[in-house]
N, C-alpha and C positions, 0 to 999 in steps of 0.2 A: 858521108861518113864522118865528115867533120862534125856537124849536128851531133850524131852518135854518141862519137869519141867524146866530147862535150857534155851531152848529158849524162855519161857513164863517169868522166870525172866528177862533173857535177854531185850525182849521186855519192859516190864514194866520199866525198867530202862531208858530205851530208852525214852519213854511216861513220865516219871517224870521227865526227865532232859529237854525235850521239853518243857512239861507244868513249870516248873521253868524258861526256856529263856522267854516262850511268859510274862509269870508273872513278868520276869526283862521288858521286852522293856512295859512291861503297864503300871507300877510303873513308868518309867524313862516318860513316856508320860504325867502321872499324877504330876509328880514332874515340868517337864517344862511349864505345863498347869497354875498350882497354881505359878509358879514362874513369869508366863507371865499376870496375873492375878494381881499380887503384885506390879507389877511394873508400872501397866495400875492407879492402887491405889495412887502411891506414885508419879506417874507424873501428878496426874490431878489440873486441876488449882485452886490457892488457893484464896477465896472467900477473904483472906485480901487483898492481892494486889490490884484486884478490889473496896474495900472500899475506901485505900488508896489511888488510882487514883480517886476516885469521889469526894472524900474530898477536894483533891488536888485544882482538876477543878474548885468545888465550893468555895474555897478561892480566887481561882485568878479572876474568877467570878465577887467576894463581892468587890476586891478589885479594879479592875478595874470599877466597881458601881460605888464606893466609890469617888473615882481619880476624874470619868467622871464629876460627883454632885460635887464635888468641883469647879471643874475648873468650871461650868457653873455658880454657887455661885459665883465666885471671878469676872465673868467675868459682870453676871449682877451687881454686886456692884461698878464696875471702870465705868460703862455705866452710872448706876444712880450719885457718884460722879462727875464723868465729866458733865452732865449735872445738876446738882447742882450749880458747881461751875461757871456755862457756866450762869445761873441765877445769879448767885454773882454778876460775874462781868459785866451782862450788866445793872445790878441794880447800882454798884456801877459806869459804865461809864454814868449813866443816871441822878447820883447825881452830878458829877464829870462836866458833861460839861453846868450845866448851870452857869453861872456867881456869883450867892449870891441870895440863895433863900430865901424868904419874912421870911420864918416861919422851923421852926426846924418842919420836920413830926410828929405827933401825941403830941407835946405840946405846942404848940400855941406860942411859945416864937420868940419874934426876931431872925435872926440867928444869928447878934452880938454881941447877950449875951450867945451864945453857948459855955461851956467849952471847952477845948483841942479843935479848931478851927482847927488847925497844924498838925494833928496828921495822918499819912498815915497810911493805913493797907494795909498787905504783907498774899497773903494767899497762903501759901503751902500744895503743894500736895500730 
């Protein structure tokens, strides 16, 4: 029975040093699992970058808006100046070429008794 007894501890030794390796390599499975887990967490993409590229987009956006509306502003104002002044001067080459008109426009007066007769105008632009 001593034999027995012996190989029965025997055995069981055997059995608990087994059931201890499979208990390491499920731990070690469990440790690489949560650590593969951790890292799926800390690489995923972060919802600021994406704000900050949208922000971004939408200022350059605004800004190019902005730029475009100007330039169209500036461009209808030089359109309507030049044609203002394209009215100036066919008004003024239309007083310009006749000889000595009878009457100063809108007051009845001789034009001989017009002040400043002499007097040229220069329009810049």
């Amino acid at each position: 029975m001593n034999d027995e007894d012996q190989n029965l501890a025997e055995e069981r030794l055997r059995l608990e040093r087994e059931a201890i390796a499979v208990e390491r390599e499920r731990l070690a499975a469990a440790r690489a699992h949560a650590e593969a887990e951790a890292a799926l967490l800390l690489r995923r993409r972060r919802p600021v970058l994406v704000f900050v590229s949208i922000v971004l987009l939408v200022l350059l956006s605004a800004t190019g808006g902005f730029l475009g509306g100007v330039a169209v502003t500036e461009s209808r104002q030089n359109r309507e100046r030049s044609e203002r002044l394209a009215k100036a001067l066919s008004q003024i080459n239309a007083t310009v070429s006749t000889n000595a008109p009878s009457a100063l426009p809108g007051t009845g007066l001789p034009a001989t008794s017009a002040p400043h007769r002499n007097v040229s105008v220069v329009v810049i632009q």
